[in-house]
N, C-alpha and C positions, 0 to 999 in steps of 0.2 A: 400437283403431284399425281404419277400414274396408281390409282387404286389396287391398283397390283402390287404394288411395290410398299405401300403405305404400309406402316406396324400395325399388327389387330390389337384390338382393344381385350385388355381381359372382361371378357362377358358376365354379367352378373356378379362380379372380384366385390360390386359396392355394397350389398346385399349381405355376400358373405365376411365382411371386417365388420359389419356392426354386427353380425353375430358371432364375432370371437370367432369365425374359422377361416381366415386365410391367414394368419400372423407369420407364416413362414414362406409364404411368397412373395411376389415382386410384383403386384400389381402393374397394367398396363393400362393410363388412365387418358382422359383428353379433357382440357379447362377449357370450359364454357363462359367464364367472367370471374373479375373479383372483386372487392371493396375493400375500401383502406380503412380500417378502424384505428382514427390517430389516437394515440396514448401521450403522455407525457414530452415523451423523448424518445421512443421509436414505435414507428405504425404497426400497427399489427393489420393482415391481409387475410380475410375470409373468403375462402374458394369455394365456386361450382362447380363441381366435376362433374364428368359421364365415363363409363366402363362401352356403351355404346348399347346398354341394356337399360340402365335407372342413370338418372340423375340424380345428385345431392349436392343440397346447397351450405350444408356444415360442415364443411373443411376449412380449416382452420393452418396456414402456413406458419411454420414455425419462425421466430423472428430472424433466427440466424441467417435464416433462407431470404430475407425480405431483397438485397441485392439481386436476386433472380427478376422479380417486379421492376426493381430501379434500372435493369439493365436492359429491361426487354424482353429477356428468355424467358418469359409464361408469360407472352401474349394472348389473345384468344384464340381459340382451337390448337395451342400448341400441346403436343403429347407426350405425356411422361411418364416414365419410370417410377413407382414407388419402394423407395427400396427399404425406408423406415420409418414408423409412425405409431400413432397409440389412439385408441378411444376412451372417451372421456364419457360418463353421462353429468347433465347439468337438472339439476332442481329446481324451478323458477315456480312460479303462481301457477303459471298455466298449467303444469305438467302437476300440482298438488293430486294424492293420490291415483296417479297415472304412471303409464310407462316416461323415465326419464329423457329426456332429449339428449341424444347420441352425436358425440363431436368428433371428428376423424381430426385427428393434428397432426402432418404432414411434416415430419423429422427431417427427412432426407430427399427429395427426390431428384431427377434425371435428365433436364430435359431432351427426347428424340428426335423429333423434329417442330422445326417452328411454325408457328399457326398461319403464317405468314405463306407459306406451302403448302397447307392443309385447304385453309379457306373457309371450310362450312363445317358444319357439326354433321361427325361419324353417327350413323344410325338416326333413330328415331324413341331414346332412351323416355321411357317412364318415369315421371318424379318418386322421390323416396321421400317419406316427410321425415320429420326429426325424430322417429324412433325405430327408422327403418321398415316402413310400411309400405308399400304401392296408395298413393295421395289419387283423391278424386279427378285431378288434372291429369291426362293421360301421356302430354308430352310435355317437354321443354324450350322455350327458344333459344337460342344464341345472346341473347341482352346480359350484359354485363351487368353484375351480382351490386351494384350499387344500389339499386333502391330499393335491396330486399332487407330485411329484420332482421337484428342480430340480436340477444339476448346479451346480457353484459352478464352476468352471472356465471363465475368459473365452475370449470367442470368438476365432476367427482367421477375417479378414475378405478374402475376393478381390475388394473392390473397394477401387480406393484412391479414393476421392470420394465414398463415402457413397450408390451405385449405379449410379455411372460407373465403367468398368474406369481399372486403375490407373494412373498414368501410364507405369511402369515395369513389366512382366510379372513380374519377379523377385520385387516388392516385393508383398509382401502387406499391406496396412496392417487396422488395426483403429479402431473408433472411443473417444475416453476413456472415454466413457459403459461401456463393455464391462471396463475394466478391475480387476482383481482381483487381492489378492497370492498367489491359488492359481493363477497361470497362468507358465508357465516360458517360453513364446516366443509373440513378441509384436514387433508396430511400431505405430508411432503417425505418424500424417502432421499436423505441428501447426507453428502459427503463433508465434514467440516475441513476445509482448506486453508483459514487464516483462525486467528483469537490474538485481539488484543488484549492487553496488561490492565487490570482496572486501574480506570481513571476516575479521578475524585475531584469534584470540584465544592466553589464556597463563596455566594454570593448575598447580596440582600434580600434577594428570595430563599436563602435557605442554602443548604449543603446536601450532597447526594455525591455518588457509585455510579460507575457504568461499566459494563466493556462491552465490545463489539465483536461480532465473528463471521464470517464468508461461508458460502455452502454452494454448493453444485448438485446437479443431477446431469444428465444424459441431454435435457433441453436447456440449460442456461445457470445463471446464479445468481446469488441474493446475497444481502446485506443482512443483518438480524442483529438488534441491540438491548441489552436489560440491566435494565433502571433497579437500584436501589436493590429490593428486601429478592427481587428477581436475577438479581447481579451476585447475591451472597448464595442464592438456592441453587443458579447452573454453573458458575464461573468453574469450579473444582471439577465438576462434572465433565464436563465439554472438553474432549480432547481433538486435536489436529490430525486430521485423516481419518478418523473414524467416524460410523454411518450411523445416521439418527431417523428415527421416526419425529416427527414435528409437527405440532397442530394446535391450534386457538391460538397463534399468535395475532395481534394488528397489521393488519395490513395499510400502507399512506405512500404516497409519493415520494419516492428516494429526491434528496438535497444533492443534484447531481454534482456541488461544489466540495462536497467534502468524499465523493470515495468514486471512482474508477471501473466500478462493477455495472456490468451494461445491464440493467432491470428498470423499466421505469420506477417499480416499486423497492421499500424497504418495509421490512417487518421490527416490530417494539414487542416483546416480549412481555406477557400478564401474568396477573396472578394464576388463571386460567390455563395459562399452557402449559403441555404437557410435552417433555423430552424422554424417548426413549430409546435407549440402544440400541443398535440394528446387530445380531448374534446372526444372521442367515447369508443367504449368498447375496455378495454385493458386488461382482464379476459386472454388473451392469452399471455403475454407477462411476463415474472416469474418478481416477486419482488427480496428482497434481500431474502438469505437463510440464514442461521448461522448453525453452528456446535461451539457449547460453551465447552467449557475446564475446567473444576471445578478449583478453584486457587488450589486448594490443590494437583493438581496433574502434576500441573505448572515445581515442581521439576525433575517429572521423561521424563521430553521430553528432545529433543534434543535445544544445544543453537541453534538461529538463526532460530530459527522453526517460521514458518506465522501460528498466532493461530486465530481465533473467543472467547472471552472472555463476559461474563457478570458477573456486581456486581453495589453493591453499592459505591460511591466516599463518605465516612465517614469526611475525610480533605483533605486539598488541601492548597502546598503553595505557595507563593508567585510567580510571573510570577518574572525571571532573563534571565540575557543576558550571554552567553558564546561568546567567542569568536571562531571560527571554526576551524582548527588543519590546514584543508586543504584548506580553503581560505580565511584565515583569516578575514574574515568577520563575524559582530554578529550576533548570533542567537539566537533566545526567546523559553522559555521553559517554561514551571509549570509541577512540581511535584505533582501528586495526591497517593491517600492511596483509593486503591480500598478492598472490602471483599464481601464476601457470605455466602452462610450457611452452607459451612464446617468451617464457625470459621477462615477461612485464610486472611490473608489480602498481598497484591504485589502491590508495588510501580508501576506507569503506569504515564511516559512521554508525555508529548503533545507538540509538536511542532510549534511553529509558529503563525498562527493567530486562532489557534482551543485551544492554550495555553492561551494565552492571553485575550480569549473570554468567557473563561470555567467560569461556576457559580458554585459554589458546596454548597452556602449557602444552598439548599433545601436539600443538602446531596440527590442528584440524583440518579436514578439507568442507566444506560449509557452499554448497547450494542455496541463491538467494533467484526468489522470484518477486518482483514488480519493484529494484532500486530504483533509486532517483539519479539520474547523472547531473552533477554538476561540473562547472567551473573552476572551484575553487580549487586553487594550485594545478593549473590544467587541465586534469580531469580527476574527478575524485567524485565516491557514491556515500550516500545517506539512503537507510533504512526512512519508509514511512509507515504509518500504521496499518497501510495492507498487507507490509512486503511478508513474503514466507519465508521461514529460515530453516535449511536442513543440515543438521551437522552429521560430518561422517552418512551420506546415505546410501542404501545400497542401490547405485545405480552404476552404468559402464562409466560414463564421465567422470564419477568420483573415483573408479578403481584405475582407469589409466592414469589420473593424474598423483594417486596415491604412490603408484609407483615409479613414474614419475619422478616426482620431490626426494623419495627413496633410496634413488639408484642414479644421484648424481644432480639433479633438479636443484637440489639446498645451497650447494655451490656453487652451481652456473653463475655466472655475472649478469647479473639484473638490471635494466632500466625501469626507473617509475615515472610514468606519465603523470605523478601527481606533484610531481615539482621540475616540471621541464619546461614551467613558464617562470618568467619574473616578474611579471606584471596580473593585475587581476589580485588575486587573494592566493597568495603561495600556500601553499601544501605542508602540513605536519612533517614531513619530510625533507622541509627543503631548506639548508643552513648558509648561511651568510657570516661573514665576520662581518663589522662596524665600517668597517673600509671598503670592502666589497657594494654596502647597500647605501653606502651613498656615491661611489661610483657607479651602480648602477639606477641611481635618481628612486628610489624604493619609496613610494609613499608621493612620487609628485603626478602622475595621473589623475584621473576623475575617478577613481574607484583608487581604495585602502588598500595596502601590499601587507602581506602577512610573510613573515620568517622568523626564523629559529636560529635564537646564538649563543654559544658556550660564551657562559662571562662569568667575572666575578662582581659580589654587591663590594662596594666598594666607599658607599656612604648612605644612610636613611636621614630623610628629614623628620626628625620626631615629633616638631612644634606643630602640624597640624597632621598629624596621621590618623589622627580621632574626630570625629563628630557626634553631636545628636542628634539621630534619624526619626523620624516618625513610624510606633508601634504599628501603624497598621501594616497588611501582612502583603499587599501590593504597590506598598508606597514606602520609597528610601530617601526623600528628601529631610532636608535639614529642619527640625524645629526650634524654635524663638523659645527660648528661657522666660516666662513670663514673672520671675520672682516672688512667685504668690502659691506656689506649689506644682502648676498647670506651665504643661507646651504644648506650644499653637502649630501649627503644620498649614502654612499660605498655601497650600495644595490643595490638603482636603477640606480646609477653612473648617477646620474642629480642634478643639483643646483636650490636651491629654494628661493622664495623673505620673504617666511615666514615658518614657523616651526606652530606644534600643541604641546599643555603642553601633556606628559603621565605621571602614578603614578607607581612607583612600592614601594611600603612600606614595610619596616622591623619592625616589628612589636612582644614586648614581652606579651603572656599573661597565664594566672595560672588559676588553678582547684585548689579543695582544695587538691591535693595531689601532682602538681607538676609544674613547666613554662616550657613554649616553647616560639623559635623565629619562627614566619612563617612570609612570605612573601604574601603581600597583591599585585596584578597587578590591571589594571585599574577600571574592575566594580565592585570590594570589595573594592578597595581602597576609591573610591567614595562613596559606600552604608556604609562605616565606617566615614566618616568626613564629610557625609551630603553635598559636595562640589562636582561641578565636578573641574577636573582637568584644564580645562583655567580659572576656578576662581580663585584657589589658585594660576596657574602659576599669573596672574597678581597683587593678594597682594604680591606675594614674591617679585615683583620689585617696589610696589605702596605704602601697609601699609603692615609692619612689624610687629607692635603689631598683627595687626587683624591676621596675617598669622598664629602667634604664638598661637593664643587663637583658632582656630579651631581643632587644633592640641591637645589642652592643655582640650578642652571639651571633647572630644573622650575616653578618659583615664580612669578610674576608673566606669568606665564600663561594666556591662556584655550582652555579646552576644554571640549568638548558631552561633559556625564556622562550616563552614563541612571541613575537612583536609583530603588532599591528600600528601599522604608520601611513599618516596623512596629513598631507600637506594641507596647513588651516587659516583663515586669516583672521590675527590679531590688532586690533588699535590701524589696521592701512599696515599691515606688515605679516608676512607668509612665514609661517613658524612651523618647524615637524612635530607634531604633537604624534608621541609614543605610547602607545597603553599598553601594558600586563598580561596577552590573551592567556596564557598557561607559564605554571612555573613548574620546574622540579627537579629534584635530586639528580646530578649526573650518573646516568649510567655507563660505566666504564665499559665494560663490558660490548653493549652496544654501541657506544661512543667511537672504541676500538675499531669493531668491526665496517662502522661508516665508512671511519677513514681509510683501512686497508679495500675496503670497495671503489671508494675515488680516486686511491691511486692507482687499481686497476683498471677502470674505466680511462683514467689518463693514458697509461701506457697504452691499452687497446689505439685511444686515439689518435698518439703518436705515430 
């Protein structure tokens, strides 16, 4: 490249950011080499820069920037734009009562042209050593920054804003991006963006508390979780979107199998840490973001895709208990019918205590970040324990579609992609009569067909709708009456002073086109005879009559099943085995309104 033409370097720029005074300019810088400092799960790159005055070898790329390395654009001698950054001083041995060693961390920058055109190092730049000195070596070469020393020790940052002083003089804040489990004192000035629900668990090592919560700053985010007498002291405390001071927590290498948050590290919460409110300006610190998904175009992504969603919750049913496949333990859900203003509507799972909490009487408009897309019934979303939930927020997207749903939205004629398959795992939404789902072979694929059908019970088998299960509290198998006081459970191979009653019901009921037998397990079994199952276990041995009559009331009944069915093989013979997924009370009401939607959508298609 003609020297004439070439960007000048800002002259001495490196000089003055370690002394806190260019923070409002745009440095013009040129990279002399880097090294890759691998972490866990993403490298972290230590830069040599030159202004074309001093060199310095403690620049530090920010991770989000590491694609600029991977891709090429900061080669060597390539020249760039700074356009956002922070310094950090770090504390090590070396530096014990000394000037701290000064970290420049490289937020944003630009690249101008590529090193590849440049060719040689601008000027004849002076070393700066790590606390902004002119160093006894008077120049620099061009050698790329790999064999030079990196301190592992994160930095301590005097500005709290990322090159704004703090808000608080006391408070020294650091950036995530900085942090490291070799560093002993440390703050963080961050934004709470998730909080899960405490979770409690109960094993042979004991029983304990936790929840977890998501944080951001300007460089990056973290995970943060607190155990126990730590989980009762901030849970209450800790609200979603508001700014905390944060410091003595542990720092360990994030379990990248259970959360989604790009940090190699995760922080564990001590007796030690201290949370403090942020009351000052926090203009610097990013809120949540969203990237929204139209439902309608829900179909063309990939399954298992983490989407951002907005719509309105139109209905919503009833909170129900599953039982868990893999630890058998229950779990609470509610099913909502979300849509928007492409006319789409998709089923959207909520989990736990944000299932059971949800109001949807005002027919909400509810903002979701990082759902799960799945499958089931075509396309249909489950909340996971990162996702963020905003009801009613104030943003544009919520206000056009509030008016929207308002001003004619409620009535428009809706498709839902969440039961526009028949195959796979149909959709809460999606109804069959008895004649329909064996016309359409429901349940003979290699994967369980799920639907929903107005029937009547029509007959219970009473003779074996009880058993005795084993008391322990993750085990429902059958235990052996040892007639000596004690039952044995071939499961856990231990003996017990007492038993728990379970239901499993056989169960006949009919549409007007055809009966089935499905089988009801514990919480349909209960949500159909209005009983739980130690009530009945105890009239089955107390009052007889009364046993008979709870049974006998159940009958001539109709309720909306949801059926899961699969084709199974018994004895050298393929038999539709039915189970129970949800029972309950018709709702007329909605029932109504289905079917005047299907006959709409017929005529349309006519």
């Amino acid at each position: 490249m003609n020297r004439k033409n070439q960007p000048k370097l800002t002259s001495g720029a490196i000089q003055a950011i370690i002394g806190n005074g260019l923070y409002g300019e745009t440095p013009v810088l040129q990279v002399l080499g880097y090294k890759n400092l691998q972490g866990e799960s993403n490298d972290r790159y230590r830069i040599l820069i030159s202004d074309g005055k001093y060199s310095y070898a403690y620049g530090m790329l920010a991770t989000q920037l590491n694609h600029l390395i991977t891709e090429g654009k900061l080669e060597i001698f390539t020249i760039i734009k700074v356009t956002k950054f922070v310094v950090n001083k770090v504390a090590t041995k070396a530096t014990a009562g000394k000037d701290q060693k000064k970290i420049i961390i490289l937020l944003d920058v630009e690249p101008i042209v590529p090193g590849s055109e440049i060719g040689e190092k601008i000027g004849n730049p002076q070393t700066l050593n790590d606390v902004g000195e002119v160093s006894e070596d008077a120049t620099v070469n061009s050698k790329p920054a790999g064999s030079m020393n990196y301190s592992k020790s994160a930095p301590a940052n005097k500005t709290g804003g990322y090159g704004q002083q703090a808000a608080k003089p006391d408070i020294i804040t650091h950036p995530i991006v900085s942090l490291t489990p070799y560093q002993n004192k440390w703050t963080i000035k961050v934004r709470v963006t998730n909080k899960s629900d405490i979770r409690t668990w109960s094993n042979s090592r004991g029983e304990g508390k936790l929840f977890s919560m998501d944080m951001m700053d300007e460089t990056g985010e973290i995970r943060a979780t607190a155990f126990n007498a730590e989980c009762d002291k901030f849970y209450h405390m800790i609200e979603i979107d508001k700014v905390y001071y944060i410091s003595q927590a542990q720092l360990k290498a994030a379990n990248k199998q259970y959360t989604s948050i790009k940090n190699d590290y995760e922080m564990t919460f001590s007796q030690n840490t201290t949370v403090i409110p942020c009351h000052d300006d926090t203009s610097n610190i990013p809120s949540i973001t969203f990237n929204f998904v139209p439902i309608n175009q829900l179909i063309n992504l990939e399954k298992d895709s983490i989407i951002d969603i907005i719509g309105v919750v139109k209905s919503a049913n009833d909170v129900r208990v599953i039982l868990s496949k893999t630890t058998n333990k229950e779990l609470r859900m509610r099913e909502v019918q979300m849509v928007d203003s492409t006319n789409t509507e998709v089923n959207l799972t909520l989990w736990g205590k944000t299932g059971e909490e949800f109001d949807a009487s005002s027919q909400p408009v509810v903002a979701l970040k990082g759902v799960k897309l799945s499958d089931f019934g075509g396309r249909s979303l489950g909340t996971i324990s990162s996702t963020v939930i905003q009801i009613n927020p104030d943003m544009a997207e919520a206000h056009k579609l509030r008016g929207w749903y308002d001003n004619g939205g409620s009535s428009s004629v809706i498709s839902s992609i969440s039961s526009a398959r028949g195959s796979g795992t149909g959709g809460s939404g999606l109804y069959k009569t008895f004649a329909e789902a064996k016309f359409e072979n429901l349940g003979g694929g290699e994967k369980p067909d799920y639907y929903n059908v107005k029937a009547m019970v029509a007959m219970i088998n009473k003779e074996r709708a009880l058993y005795m299960a084993c008391p322990s509290e993750d085990c429902n198998k059958k235990v052996i009456d040892q007639n000596n006081g004690l039952y044995r459970c071939e499961k856990c191979q231990r003996e017990f002073q007492d038993f728990k009653w379970r239901m499993m019901l056989s169960v006949n009921i009919a549409d007007a086109t055809e009966q089935q037998w499905v089988t009801c397990f514990q919480e349909t079994a209960e949500t159909l005879l209005g009983k739980s199952a130690d009530e009945i276990g105890r009239l089955k041995d107390t009052d007889n009559a009364e046993f008979q009559k709870i049974f006998e009331e159940a009958t001539f009944k109709w309720y909306v099943f949801r059926l899961r069915v699969k084709m199974e093989m018994y004895n050298d013979e393929n038999r539709l085995k039915t189970n129970v997924y949800e029972v309950k009370e018709v709702n007329y009401k909605e029932h109504n309104e289905r079917l005047i939607r299907e006959l709409k959508e017929m005529a349309i298609a006519e």
